[in-house]
Residue frames relative to the residue before (quaternion, step in Angstrom):
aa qw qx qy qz dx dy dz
X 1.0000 0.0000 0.0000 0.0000 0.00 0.00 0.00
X 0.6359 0.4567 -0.4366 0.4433 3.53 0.83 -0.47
X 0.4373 0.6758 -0.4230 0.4161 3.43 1.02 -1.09
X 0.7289 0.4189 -0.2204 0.4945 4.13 0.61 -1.29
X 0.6873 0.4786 -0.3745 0.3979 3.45 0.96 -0.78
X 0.6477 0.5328 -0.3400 0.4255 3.66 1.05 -0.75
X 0.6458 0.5308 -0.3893 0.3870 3.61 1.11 -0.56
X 0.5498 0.5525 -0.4268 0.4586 3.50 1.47 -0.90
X 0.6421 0.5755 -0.3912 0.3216 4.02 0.55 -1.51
X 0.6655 0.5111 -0.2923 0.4587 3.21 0.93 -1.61
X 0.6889 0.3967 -0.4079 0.4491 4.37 0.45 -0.93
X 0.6328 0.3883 -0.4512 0.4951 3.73 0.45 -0.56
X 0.8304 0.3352 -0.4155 0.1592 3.63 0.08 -0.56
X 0.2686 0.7411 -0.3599 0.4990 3.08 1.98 0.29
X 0.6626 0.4726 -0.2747 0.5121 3.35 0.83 -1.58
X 0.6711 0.4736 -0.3122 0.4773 3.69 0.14 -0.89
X 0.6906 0.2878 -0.4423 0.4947 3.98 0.05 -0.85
X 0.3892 0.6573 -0.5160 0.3877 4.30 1.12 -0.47
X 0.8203 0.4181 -0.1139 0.3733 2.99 0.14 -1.59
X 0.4623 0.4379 -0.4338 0.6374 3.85 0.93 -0.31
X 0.8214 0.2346 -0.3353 0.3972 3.75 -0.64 -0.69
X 0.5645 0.4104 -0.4711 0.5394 3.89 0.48 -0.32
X 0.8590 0.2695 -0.3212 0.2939 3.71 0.09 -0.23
X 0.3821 0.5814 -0.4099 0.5899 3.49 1.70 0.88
X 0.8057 0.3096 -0.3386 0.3746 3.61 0.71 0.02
X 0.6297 -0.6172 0.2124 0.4213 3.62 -0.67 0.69
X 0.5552 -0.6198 0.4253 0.3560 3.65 -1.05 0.43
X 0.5483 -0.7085 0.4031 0.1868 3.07 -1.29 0.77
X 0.7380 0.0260 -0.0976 0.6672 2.80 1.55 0.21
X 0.6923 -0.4811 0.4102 0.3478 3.47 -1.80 0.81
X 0.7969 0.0124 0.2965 0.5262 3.13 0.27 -1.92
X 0.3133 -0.7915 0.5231 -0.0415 2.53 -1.22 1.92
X 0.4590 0.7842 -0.3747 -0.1840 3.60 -0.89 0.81
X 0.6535 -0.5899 0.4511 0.1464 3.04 -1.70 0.57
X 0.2357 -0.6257 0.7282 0.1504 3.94 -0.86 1.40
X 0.1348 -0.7126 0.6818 -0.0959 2.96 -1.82 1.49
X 0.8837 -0.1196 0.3442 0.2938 3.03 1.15 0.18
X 0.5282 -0.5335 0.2983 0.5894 3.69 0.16 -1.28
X 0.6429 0.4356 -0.2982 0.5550 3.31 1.42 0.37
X 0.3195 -0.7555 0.5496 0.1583 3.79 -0.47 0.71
X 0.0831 0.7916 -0.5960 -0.1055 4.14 -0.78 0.41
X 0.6660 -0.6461 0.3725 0.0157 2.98 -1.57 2.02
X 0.2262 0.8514 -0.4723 -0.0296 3.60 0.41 -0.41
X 0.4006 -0.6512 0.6369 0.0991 3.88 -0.42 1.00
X 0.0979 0.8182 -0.5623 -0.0689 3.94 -0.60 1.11
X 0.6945 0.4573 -0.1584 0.5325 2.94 1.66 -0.14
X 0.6227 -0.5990 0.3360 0.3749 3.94 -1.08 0.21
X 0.6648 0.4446 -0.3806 0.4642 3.41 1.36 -0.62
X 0.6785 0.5130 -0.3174 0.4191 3.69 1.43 -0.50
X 0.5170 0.5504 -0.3778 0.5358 3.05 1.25 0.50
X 0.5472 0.6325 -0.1421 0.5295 3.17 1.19 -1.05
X 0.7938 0.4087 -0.1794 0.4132 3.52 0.30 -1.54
X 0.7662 0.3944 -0.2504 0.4413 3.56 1.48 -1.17
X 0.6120 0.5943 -0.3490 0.3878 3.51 1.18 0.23
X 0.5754 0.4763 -0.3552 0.5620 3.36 1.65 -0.52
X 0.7899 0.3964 -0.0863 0.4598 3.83 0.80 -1.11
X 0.6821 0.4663 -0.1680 0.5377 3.80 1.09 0.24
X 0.1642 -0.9056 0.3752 0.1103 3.38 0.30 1.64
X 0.6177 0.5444 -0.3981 0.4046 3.33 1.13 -1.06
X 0.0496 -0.7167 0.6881 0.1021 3.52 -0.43 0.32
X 0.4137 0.6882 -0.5047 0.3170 3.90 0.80 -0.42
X 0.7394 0.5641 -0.0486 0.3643 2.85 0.77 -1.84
X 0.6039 0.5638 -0.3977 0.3991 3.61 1.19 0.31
X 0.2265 -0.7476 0.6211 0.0641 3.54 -1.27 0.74
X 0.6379 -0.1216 0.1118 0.7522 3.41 0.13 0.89
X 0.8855 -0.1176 0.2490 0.3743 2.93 -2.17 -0.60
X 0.6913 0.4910 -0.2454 0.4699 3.89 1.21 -0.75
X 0.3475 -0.7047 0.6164 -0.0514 3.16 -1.17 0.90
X 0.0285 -0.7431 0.6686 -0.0033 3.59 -0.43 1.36
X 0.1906 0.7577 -0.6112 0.1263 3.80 -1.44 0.75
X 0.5607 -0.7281 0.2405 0.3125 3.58 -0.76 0.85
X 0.7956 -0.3908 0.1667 0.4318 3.53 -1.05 0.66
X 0.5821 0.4047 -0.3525 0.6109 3.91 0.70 -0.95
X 0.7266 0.4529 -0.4269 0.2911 3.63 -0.19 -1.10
X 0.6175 0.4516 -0.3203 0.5587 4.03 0.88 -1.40
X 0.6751 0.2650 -0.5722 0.3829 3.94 0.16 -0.09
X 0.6869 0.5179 -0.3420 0.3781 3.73 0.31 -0.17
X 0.6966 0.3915 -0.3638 0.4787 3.25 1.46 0.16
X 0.5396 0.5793 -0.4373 0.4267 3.49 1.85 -0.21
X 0.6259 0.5759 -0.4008 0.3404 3.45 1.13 -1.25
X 0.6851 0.4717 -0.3029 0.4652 3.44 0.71 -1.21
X 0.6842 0.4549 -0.2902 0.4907 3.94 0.47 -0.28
X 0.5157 0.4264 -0.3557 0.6525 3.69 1.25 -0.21
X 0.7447 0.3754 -0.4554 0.3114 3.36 -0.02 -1.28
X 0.5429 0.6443 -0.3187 0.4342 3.90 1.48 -1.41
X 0.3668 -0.7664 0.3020 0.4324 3.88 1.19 -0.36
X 0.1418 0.5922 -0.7231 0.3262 3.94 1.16 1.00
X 0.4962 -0.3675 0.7861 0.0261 2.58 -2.51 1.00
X 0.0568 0.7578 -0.6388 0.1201 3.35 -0.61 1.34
X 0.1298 -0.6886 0.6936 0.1669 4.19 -0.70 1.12
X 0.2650 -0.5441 0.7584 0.2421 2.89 -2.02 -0.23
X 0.6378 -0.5537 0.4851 0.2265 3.55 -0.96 1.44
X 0.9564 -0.0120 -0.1374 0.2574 3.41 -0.10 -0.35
X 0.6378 0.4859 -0.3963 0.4473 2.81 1.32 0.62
X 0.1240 -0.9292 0.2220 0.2681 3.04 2.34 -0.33
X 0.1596 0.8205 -0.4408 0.3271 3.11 1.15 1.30
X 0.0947 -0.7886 0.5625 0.2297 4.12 -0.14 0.30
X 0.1765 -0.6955 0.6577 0.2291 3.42 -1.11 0.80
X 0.1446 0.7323 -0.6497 0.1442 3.82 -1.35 0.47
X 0.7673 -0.4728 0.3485 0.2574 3.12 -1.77 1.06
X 0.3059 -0.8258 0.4401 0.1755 3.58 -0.17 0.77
């Protein structure tokens, strides 16, 4: 049984140095979002998309943490204008990035 317990220590700590180095490199995108549904949630992954949605995004009510939830019509007017501004914007589940060509 230890023999099993070292194999688990050894995959999480694998998993952990993973994670340190995936989060030292830059995000693949600015702004992340996510369909919920009838509500749509914003997520800044990057400093200018953090940046970009605080200068250019009025509702501030409407933030959760760092994420921003806002209905479907509104989040396409805030992707277009953040693409058009040149953020790298993904969509969660299709992880596709849309961006100024």
């Amino acid at each position: 049984m230890r023999a099993k317990d070292a194999g688990a220590n050894d995959k999480q700590e694998s998993h952990k140095a993973f994670m340190r180095r995936i989060a030292r490199r830059k995000p693949a995108a600015d702004i992340l979002s996510t369909y919920n549904g009838s509500i749509i949630t914003l997520q800044p992954l990057s400093d200018a998309g953090r940046e970009w949605i605080a200068e250019n995004v009025d509702s501030v009510e409407a933030m959760n943490g760092e994420a921003f939830h806002c209905e479907y019509r509104m989040a396409l007017d805030i992707l277009e204008g953040a693409i058009a501004a040149g953020m790298r914007c993904m969509d969660s589940t299709s992880g596709r990035i849309a961006e100024v060509a």
